[in-house]
C-alpha positions in Angstrom: -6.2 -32.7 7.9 -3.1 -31.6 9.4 -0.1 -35.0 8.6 2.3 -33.8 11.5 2.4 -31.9 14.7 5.8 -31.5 16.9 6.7 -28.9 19.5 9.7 -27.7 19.6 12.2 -24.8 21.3 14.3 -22.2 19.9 17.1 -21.5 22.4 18.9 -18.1 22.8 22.5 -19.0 22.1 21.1 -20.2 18.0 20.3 -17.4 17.2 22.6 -15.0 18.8 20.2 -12.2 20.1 21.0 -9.7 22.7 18.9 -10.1 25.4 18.5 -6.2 25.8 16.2 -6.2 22.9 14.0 -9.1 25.0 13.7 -6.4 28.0 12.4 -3.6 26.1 15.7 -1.7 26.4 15.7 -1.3 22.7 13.4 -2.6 19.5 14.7 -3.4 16.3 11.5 -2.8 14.6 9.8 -0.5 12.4 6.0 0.2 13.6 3.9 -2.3 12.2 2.7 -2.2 8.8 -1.1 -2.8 9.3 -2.3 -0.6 11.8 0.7 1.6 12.8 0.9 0.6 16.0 4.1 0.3 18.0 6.1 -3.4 17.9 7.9 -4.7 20.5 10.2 -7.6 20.6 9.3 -10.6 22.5 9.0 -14.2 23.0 6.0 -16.5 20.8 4.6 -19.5 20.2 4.5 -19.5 16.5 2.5 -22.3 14.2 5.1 -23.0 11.4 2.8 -24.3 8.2 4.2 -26.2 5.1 2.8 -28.6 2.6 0.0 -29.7 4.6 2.3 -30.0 8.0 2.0 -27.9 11.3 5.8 -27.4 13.2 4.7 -25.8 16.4 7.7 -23.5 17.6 7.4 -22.4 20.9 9.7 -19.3 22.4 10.8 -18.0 19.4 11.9 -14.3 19.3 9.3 -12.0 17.4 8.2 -8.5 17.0 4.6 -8.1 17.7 2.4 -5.2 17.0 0.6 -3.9 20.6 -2.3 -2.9 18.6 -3.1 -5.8 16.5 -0.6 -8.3 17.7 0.8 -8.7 13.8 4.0 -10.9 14.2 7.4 -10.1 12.5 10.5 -11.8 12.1 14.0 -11.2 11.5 15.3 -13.3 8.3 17.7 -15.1 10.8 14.8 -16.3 12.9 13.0 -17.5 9.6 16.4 -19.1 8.2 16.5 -21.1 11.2 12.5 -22.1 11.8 12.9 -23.6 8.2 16.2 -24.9 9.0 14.2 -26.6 12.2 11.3 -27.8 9.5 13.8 -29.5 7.5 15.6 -30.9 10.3 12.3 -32.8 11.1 10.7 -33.4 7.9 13.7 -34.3 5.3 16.4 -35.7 7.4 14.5 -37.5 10.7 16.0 -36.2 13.5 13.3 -36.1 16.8 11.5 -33.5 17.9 11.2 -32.4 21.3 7.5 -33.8 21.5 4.6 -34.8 19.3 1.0 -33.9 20.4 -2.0 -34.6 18.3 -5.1 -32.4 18.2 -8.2 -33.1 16.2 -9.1 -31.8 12.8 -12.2 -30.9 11.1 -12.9 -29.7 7.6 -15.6 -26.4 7.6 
């Protein structure tokens, strides 16, 4: 059973990122290491999982595989999702919403 859910949004200006990359203009990734297929870079919800708790990150910049739809991130993007986590978990501070959704075990 899943202890915590919160949503919350990455802005641009945290992390820096040229917007060029968003548009296509440019990708900063390799082809994707499962299938092969081509990854472009754009804009996720991501389910961020640790010790039994679920951080739901919405519009957070990824590369994503066309074929597969394998996600990738660049170690800034992590950095700061964990950053985010421990924001919430460890030292309190509010997230920008709490939902709850039901849980089963299979």
């Amino acid at each position: 059973m899943l202890q915590f859910l919160s949503l919350m949004l990455l802005d641009d200006e945290s992390k820096g990122y040229d917007n060029a990359c968003v548009s296509g203009a440019m990708t900063p990734f390799a082809d994707c290491t499962f299938c092969g297929g081509p990854v472009e870079e754009r804009r996720v919800d991501y389910d961020y999982r640790r010790k039994g708790r679920l951080l739901i990150m919405k519009n957070v910049l990824a590369g994503v595989c066309r074929q597969c739809g394998e996600k990738y991130f660049k170690p800034d993007v992590l950095k700061r999702m964990d950053q985010r986590y421990h924001d919430i978990v460890d030292r309190n501070q509010k997230p920008e919403a709490v939902v709850e959704i039901p849980a089963v075990s299979f």
